[in-house]
C-alpha positions as CSV (number, residue, x, y, z in Angstrom):
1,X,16.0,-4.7,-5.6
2,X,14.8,-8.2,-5.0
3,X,13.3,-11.3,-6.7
4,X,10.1,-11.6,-8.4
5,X,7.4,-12.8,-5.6
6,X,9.3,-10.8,-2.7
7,X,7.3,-8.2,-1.7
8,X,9.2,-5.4,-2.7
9,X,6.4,-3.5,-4.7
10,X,4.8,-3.6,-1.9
11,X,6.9,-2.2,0.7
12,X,8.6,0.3,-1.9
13,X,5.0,2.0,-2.2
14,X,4.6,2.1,1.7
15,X,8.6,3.6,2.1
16,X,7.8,6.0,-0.7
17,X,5.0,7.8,1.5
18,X,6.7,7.9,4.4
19,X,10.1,9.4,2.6
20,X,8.1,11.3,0.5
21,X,9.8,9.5,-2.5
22,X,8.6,9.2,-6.2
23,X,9.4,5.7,-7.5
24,X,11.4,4.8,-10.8
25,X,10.4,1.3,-12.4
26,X,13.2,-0.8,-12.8
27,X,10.8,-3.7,-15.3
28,X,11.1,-5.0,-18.3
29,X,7.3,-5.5,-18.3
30,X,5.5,-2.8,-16.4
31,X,6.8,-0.2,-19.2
32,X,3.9,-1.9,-21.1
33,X,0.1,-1.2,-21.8
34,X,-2.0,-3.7,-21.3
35,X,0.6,-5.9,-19.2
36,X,-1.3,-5.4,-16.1
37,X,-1.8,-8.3,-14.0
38,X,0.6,-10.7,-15.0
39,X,3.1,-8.4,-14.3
40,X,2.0,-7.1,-11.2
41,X,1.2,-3.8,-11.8
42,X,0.9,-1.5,-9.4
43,X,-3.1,-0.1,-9.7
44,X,-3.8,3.5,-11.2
45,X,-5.5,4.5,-7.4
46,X,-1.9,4.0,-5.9
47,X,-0.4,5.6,-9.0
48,X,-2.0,8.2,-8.3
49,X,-1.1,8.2,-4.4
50,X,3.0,7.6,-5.3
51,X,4.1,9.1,-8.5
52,X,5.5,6.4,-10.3
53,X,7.7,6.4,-13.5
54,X,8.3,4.1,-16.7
55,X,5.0,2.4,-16.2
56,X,3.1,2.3,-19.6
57,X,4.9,4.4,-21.7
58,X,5.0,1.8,-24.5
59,X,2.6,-0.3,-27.0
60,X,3.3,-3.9,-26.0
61,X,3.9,-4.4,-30.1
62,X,7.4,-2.5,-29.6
63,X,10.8,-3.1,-28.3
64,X,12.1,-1.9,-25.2
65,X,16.3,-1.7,-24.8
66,X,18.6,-1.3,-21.5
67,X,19.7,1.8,-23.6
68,X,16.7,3.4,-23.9
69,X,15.8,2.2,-20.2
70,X,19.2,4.3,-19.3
71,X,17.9,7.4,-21.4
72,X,14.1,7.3,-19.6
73,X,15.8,6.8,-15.8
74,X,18.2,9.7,-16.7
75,X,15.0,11.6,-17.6
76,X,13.2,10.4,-14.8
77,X,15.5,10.6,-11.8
78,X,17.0,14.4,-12.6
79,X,12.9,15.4,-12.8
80,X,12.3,14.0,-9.4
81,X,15.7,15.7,-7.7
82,X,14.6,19.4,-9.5
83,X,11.5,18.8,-7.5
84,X,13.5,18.0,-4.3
85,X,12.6,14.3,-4.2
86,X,14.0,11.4,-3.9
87,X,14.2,8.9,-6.2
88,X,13.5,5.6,-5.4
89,X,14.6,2.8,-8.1
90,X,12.1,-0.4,-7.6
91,X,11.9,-3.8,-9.4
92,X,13.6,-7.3,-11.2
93,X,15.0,-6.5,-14.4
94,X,18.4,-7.3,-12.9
95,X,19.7,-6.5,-16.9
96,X,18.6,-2.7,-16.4
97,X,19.9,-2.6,-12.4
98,X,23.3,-3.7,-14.1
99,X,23.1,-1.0,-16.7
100,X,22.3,1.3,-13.8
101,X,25.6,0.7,-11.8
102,X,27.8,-0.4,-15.0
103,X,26.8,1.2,-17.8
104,X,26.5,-0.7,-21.2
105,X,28.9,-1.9,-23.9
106,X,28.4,-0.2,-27.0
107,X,26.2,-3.0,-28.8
108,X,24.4,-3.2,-31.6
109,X,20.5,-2.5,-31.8
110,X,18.5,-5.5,-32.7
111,X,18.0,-6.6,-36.2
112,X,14.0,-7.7,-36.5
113,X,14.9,-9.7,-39.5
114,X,17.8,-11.8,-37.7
115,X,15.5,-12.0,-34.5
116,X,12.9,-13.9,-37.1
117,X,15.5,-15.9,-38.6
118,X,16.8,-17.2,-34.8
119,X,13.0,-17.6,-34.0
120,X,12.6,-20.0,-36.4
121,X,15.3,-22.0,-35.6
122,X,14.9,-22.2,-32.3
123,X,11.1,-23.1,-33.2
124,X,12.8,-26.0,-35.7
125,X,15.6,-27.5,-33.8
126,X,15.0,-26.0,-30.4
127,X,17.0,-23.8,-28.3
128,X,20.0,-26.6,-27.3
129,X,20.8,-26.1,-30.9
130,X,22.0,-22.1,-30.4
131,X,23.4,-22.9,-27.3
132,X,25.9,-25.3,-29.0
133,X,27.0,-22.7,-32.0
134,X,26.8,-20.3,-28.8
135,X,29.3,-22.4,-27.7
136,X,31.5,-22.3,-30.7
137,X,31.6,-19.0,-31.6
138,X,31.7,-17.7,-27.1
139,X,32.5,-20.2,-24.8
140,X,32.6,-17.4,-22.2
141,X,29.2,-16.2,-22.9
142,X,27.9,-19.8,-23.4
143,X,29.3,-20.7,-19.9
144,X,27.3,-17.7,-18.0
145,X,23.8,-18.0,-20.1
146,X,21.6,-21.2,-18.8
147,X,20.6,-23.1,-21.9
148,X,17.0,-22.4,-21.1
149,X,17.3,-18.9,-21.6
150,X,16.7,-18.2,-25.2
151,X,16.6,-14.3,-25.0
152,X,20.1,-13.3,-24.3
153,X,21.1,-16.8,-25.9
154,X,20.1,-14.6,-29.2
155,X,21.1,-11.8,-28.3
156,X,24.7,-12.9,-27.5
157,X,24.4,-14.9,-31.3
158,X,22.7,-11.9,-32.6
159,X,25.5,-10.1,-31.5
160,X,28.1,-12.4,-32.5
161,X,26.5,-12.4,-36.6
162,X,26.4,-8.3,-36.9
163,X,29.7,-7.6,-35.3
164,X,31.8,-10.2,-36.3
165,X,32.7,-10.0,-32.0
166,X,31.9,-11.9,-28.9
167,X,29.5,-10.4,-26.5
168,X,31.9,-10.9,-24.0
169,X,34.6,-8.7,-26.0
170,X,32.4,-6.0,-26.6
171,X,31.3,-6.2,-22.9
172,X,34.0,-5.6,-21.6
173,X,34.1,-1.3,-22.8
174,X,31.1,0.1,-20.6
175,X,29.6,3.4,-20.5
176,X,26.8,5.5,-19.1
177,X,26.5,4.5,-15.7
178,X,24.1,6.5,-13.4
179,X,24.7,5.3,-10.1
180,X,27.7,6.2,-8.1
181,X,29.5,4.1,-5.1
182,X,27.2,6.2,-3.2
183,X,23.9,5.1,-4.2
184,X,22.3,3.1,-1.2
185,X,21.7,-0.4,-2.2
186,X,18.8,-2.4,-0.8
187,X,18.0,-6.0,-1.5
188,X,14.3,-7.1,-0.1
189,X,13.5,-10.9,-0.2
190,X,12.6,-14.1,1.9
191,X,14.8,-15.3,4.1
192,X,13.9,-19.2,3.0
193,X,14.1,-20.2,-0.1
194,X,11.1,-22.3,0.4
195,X,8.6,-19.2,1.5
196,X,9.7,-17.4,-1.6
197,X,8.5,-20.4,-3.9
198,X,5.5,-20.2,-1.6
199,X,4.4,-16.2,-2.8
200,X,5.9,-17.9,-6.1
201,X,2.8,-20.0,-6.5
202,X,0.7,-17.4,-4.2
203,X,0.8,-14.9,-6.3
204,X,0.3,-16.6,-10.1
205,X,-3.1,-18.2,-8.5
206,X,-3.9,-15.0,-7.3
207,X,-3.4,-13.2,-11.3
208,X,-5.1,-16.2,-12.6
209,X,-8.5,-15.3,-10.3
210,X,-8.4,-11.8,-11.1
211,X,-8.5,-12.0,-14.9
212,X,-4.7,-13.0,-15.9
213,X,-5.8,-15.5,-18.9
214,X,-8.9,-13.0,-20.5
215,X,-5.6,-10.2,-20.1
216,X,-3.2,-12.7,-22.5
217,X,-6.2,-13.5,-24.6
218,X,-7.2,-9.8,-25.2
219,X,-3.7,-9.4,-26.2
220,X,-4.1,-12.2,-28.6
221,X,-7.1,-10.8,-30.2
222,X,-5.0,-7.4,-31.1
223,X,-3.7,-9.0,-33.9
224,X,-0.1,-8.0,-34.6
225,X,1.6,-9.7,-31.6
226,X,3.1,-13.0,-31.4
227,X,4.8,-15.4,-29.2
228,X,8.2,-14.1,-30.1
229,X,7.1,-10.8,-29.7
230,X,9.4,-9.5,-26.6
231,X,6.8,-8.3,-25.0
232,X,5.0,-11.6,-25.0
233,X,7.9,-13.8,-23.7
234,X,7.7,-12.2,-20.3
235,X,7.2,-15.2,-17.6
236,X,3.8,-16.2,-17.2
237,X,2.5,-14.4,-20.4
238,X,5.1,-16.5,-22.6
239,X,3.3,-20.0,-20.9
240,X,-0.5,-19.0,-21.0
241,X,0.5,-17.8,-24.8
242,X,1.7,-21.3,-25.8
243,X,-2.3,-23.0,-23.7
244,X,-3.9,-20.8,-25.8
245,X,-1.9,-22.0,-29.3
246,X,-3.4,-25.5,-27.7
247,X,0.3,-26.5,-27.0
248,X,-1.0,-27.8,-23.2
249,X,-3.8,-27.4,-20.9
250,X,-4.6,-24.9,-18.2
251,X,-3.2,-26.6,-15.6
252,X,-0.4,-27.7,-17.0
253,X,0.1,-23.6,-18.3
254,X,0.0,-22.2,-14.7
255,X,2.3,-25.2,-13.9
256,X,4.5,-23.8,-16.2
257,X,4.4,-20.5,-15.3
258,X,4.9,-21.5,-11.7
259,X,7.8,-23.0,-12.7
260,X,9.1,-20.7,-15.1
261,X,8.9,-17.6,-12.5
262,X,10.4,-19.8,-9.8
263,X,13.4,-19.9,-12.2
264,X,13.4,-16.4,-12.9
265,X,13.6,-15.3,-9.1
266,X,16.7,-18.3,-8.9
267,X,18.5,-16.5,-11.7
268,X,17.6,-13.0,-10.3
269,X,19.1,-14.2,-6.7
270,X,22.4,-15.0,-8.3
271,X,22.9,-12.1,-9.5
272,X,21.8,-9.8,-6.5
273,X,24.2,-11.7,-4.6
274,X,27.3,-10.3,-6.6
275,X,26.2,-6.7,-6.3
276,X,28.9,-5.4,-4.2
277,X,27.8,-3.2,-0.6
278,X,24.3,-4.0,-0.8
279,X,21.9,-4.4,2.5
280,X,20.0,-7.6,2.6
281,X,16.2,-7.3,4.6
282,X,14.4,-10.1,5.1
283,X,10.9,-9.3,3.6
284,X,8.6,-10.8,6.3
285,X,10.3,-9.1,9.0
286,X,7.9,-6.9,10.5
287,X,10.9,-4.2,11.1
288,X,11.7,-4.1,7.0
289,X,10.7,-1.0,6.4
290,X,11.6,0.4,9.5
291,X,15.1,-0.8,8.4
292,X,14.9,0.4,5.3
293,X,13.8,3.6,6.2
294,X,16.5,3.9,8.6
295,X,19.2,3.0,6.4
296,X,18.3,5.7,3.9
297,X,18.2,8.5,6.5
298,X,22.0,7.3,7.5
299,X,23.2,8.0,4.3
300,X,21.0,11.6,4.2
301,X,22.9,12.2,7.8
302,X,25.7,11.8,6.1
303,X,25.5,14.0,2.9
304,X,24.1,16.4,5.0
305,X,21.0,16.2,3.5
């Protein structure tokens, strides 16, 4: 696990060859076609190295749930054991790493038609105006969502209007959990807040030379997505979306995206530091995967495996 912009891709693809591991995507974005560069995805020549799993198993004009993420890892991680491998879960979606050690309360699917209606709303008053009735109808949930996230802001209202319950309520009966205590937890980032900005803004200059803006405006050209599409509001493809509506310049776009992901990676660090028993390994340190590696044949020496 570990931040957007931490290197963990990276080192998860040299760990897998020296465990002989398959890796399981653990993001949001990579299980779509065509979301290639903005979201860092790994190239078909090391795919083809490292088996890798839920990468591009979806058109980017569908919706993707933690539910269905739990169904495709199920899938996916009993293959790789039958084949005597290990499985090794990599990525940011911290929404689908919860599901993975918690299990999910028995929501509701999304309601296209009520997603519209909140769209436009938001797109009228502006997203401080769910917050608010957020606030009205679940304090709790109001308290724990930042007011600049509109996703699970409408989620937790969409919630709210086809249940008649707080997300917090229905939250609180979980099921499906596929990670025991015993599953070895690894969290790989920076050391200094400051470096991790740094690979922030690295790394976005880096998509936008190889091609990141031609990627959103061939999605664009498709024709049936939109800004609200889900797959569309991943960071960085939400903010070059909104230069190419002629909302802002280029600049001011990667600015934006800059920004936006340096958010992301503050959200995702408050959560990874609440996930109980998990081993912190500072990215740049030359040892990491030596660490890592390490760490993982503990707990084999252990099981007796």
């Amino acid at each position: 696990m570990g931040p957007t912009g931490a290197g963990k891709s990276a080192a998860a693809i040299a760990l897998a060859e020296r465990i002989g591991a398959e890796i399981v995507s653990v993001d949001s974005a990579l299980v779509y076609r065509g979301l290639d560069i903005g979201a860092a995805k790994p190239d078909h020549a090391i795919r083809e190295r490292i088996p890798h799993h839920l990468i591009d198993i979806l058109d980017p004009v569908a919706t993707y749930s933690a539910g269905q993420f739990l169904r495709d890892a199920q899938q996916a991680i009993d293959e790789i054991r039958g084949r005597g491998h290990m499985p090794l879960l990599v990525g940011g979606t911290m929404l689908y790493f919860h599901a993975l050690l918690h299990g999910l309360a028995a929501l509701p699917e999304a309601d296209p038609e009520l997603r519209r209606e909140l769209d436009e709303r938001v797109a009228q008053r502006g997203i401080a105006d769910l917050h608010a009735e957020l606030t009205r109808v679940d304090p709790e949930a109001a308290a724990r969502i930042h007011p600049n996230d509109p996703q699970r802001i409408q989620r937790a209202l969409e919630v709210f209007y086809l249940t008649g319950s707080p997300i917090t309520r229905l939250q609180v009966d979980r099921r499906g959990a596929l990670l025991t205590d015993g599953a070895l937890k690894v969290v790989m980032c920076p050391a200094r807040r400051a470096d991790l900005h740094q690979r922030i803004e690295w790394r976005f200059h880096a998509m936008m030379k190889a091609g990141f803006l031609d990627e959103v405006r061939a999605l664009r050209a498709r024709g049936d997505l939109t800004a609200t599409t889900p797959s569309m509001r991943a960071v960085g493809y939400r903010q070059l979306w909104a230069h190419l509506d002629g909302r802002y310049g280029l600049d001011e776009g990667v600015r934006r995206g800059i920004v936006a992901t340096r958010r992301l990676a503050k959200r995702q660090l408050t959560w990874l530091r609440t996930v109980p028993a998990a081993h912190w390994i500072e990215s740049a340190d030359n040892r990491a995967l030596d660490q890592t590696a390490e760490l993982i044949g503990a707990v084999a020496d252990a099981r007796g495996s």
